[in-house]
Each structure stands twice: as structure tokens, then as C-alpha cells.
C-alpha positions as CSV (number, residue, x, y, z in Angstrom):
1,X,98.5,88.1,128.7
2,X,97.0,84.8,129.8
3,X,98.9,82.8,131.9
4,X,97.9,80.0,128.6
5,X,98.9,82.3,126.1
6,X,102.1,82.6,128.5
7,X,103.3,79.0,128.1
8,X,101.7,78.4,124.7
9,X,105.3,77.7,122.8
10,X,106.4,75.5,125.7
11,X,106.5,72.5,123.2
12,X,109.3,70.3,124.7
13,X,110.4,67.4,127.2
14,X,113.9,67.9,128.0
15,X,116.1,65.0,129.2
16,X,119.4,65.3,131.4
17,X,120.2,61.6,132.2
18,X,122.3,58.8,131.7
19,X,122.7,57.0,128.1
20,X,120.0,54.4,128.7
21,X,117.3,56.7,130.1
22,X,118.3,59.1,127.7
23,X,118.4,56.5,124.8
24,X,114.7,55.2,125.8
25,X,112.9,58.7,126.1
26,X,114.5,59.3,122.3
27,X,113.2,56.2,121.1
28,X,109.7,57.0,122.8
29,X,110.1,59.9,120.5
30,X,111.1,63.1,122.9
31,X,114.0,64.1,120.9
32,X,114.6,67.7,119.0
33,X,117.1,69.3,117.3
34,X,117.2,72.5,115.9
35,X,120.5,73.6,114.8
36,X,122.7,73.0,117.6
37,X,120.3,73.7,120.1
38,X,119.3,70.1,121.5
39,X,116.5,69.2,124.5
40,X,118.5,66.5,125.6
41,X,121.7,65.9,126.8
42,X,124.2,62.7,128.8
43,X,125.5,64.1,131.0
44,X,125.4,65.4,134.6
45,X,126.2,69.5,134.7
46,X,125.3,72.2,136.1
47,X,125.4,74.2,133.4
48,X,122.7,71.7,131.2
49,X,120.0,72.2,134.1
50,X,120.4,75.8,134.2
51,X,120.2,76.0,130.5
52,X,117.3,73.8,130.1
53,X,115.1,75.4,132.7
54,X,115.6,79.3,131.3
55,X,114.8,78.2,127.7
56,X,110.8,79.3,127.0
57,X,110.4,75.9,125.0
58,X,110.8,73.4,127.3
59,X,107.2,72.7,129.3
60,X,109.0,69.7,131.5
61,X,112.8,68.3,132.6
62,X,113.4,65.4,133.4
63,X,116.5,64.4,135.4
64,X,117.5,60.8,136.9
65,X,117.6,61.1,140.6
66,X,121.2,60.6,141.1
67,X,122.3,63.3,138.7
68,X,119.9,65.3,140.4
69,X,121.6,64.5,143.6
70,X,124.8,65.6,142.5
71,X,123.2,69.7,141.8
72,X,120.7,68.9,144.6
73,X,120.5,72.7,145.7
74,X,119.8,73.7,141.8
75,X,117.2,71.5,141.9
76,X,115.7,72.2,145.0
77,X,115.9,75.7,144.8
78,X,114.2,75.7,141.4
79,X,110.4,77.1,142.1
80,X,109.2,78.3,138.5
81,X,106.0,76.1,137.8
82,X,107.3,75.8,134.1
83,X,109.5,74.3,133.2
84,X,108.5,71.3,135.5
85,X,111.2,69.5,137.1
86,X,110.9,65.6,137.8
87,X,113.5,62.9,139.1
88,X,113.3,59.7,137.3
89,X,114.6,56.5,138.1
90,X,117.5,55.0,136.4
91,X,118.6,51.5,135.6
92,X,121.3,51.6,137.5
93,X,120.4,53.8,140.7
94,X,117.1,52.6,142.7
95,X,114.5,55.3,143.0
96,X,113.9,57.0,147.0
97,X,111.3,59.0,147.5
98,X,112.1,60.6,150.3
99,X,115.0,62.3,148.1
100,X,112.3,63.5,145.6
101,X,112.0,67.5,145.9
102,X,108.5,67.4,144.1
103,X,107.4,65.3,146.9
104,X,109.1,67.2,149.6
105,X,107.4,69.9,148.4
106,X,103.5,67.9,148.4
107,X,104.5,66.7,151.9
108,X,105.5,70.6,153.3
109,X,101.9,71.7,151.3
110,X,100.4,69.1,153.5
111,X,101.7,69.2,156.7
112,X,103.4,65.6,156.4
């Protein structure tokens, strides 16, 4: 098996983040719903981010920074190349890179 044919039914953007992020990314049209099963979510579990990155239809999760703060380890320790795992911004909660585990990541790659 290709590693393409491998990630072929990744079809999704999941969203774990607060109402207005959450709101926008549904309006930009990101939202799915198949029965009960939904890829995104208010709220600021464990159990959501854990869920989200073992399903084999989700290609990318986003999370807002500070809810990511909050499971930091999950996050960090999360290595799979799909799905993808990025901190957003919120409204409410300015952005720091230096927080970012995607660029911690870039920076130990580089030798920053």
C-alpha cells in the first residue's frame, strides 16, 4: 500500500475550539455530520483530542492555543504525521509562538 492510497479517505478538518473559532471555521464551511459522529466540537477535553486524532477521516486538527495549553503533553507528545495537529489563535487569547509545538518541532529539526 502507498503511503497515498494510505491517507486517501482522510477527507476532514476537525475543530476543537472555543464558540467563535468554532462558529467561523463552520461558516467557512468545515463542518460534518454523519450520524452522531461530528468533526467538531466546543469544548476543551481530553477525551475530544484523543478521539479526533485516532479517527482515519480526519487529515488535520485544529485546536486554539490555550485549549491546547491545557492538554499540552497530548499535544506535544502527538508524532503521527496524519492527522496534522495545529494551534490557532483565538479571539480572546493572543497567539505565542514560542508555545507552538509544530514550531518547537521546526526549531529542534534546525538546530535553533
Amino acid at each position: 500500500m502507498t503511503s497515498q492510497t494510505a491517507y486517501k479517505d482522510r477527507n476532514f478538518i476537525a475543530v476543537i475550539g472555543d464558540e467563535d473559532s468554532v462558529t467561523g471555521l463552520l461558516l467557512a464551511g468545515i463542518g460534518h455530520v454523519e450520524g452522531a459522529k461530528k468533526n467538531f466540537l466546543v469544548v476543551d477535553s481530553k477525551e475530544t483530542f484523543i478521539e479526533f486524532t485516532k479517527r482515519k477521516d480526519i487529515a488535520i486538527v485544529l485546536i486554539n492555543q490555550h485549549i491546547a495549553e491545557d492538554i499540552r503533553q497530548l499535544v506535544d507528545d502527538h508524532d503521527q504525521a496524519f492527522p496534522t495537529v495545529l494551534e490557532i489563535p483565538s479571539k480572546d487569547h493572543q497567539y505565542d509562538p514560542e508555545k507552538d509545538s509544530v514550531l518547537k518541532r521546526v526549531q529542534r529539526l534546525f538546530g535553533e
